[in-house]
N, C-alpha and C positions, 0 to 999 in steps of 0.2 A: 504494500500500500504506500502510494506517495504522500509526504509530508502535507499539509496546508499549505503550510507559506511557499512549500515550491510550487503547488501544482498555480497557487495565486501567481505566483512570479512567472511562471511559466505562459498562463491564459493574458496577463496583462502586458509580456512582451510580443506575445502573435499578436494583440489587438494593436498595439501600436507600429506593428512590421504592415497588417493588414489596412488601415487608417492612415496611417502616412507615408506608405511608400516607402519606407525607407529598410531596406529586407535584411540590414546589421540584425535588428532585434527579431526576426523572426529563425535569424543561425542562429544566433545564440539559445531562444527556447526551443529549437531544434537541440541541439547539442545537452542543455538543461535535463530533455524529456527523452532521455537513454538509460537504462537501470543505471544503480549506483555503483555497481563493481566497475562499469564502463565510462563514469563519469571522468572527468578532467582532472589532476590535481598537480600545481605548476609549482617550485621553489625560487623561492624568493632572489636567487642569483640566476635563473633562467628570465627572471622580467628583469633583471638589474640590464642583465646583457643584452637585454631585446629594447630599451626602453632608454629615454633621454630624459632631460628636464623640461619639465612641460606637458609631455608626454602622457595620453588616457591608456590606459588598459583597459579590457577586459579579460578574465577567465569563467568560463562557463563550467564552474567547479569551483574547486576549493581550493586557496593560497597556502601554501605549505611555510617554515618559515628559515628552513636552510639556504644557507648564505646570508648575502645582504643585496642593497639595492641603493642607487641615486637618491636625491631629494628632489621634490617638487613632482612627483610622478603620484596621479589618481589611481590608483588600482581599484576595480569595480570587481566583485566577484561573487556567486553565490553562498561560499561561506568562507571563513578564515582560522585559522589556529590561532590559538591565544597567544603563539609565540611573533605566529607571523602579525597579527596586527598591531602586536607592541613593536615591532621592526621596523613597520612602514608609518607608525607613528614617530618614531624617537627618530628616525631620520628626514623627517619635514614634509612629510607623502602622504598623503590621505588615503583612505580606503574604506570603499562605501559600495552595498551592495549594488547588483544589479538595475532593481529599480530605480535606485535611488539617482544613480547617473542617467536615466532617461528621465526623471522628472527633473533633473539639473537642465535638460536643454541642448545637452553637448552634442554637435555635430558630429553626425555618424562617421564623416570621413576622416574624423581626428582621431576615432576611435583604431585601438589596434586589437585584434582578438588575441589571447594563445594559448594554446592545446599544450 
């Protein structure tokens, strides 16, 4: 059985993949809505390395919290380790879910996804 807050997470980024044309959030609850064994889970020195200042992520999974990562980088992702989000805290980066970066506004083309 899926969680609430995902299958929520899930139906409110098709609605906005399907309403605004913009098909970033309808990969991403694509990717979201795979069993959990097959879900995404990314370490925090694989976005260090993919990612600049400035720079949105997303992961459509969970931020793991090995290695470390730049400042100024949003990381959006469905959930995070305790370790990883004091990381990308204490380094100047914010991290905020899924939702929460499409009700921010942020142009999809700025967005980067990673698996």
């Amino acid at each position: 059985m899926l969680n609430s807050e995902l299958k929520m997470a899930i139906r409110v980024l098709k609605a906005a993949s399907r309403g605004g044309g913009k098909p970033i959030w309808g990969a991403l609850a694509d990717e979201l809505d795979r069993p959990k064994r097959r879900r995404v889970a990314v370490n925090l020195s694989r976005i260090g390395r993919h990612s600049g200042e400035g720079d949105v992520v997303a992961v459509p999974g969970k931020v793991l919290a090995s290695g470390s990562m730049g400042s100024g980088v949003t990381v959006a992702a469905y959930s995070f380790s305790e370790g990883a989000r004091a990381k990308i805290v204490a380094s100047g980066s914010r991290a905020v879910s899924l939702v929460d970066l499409l009700e921010e506004g942020v142009a999809p083309s700025r967005i980067r996804i990673l698996k």
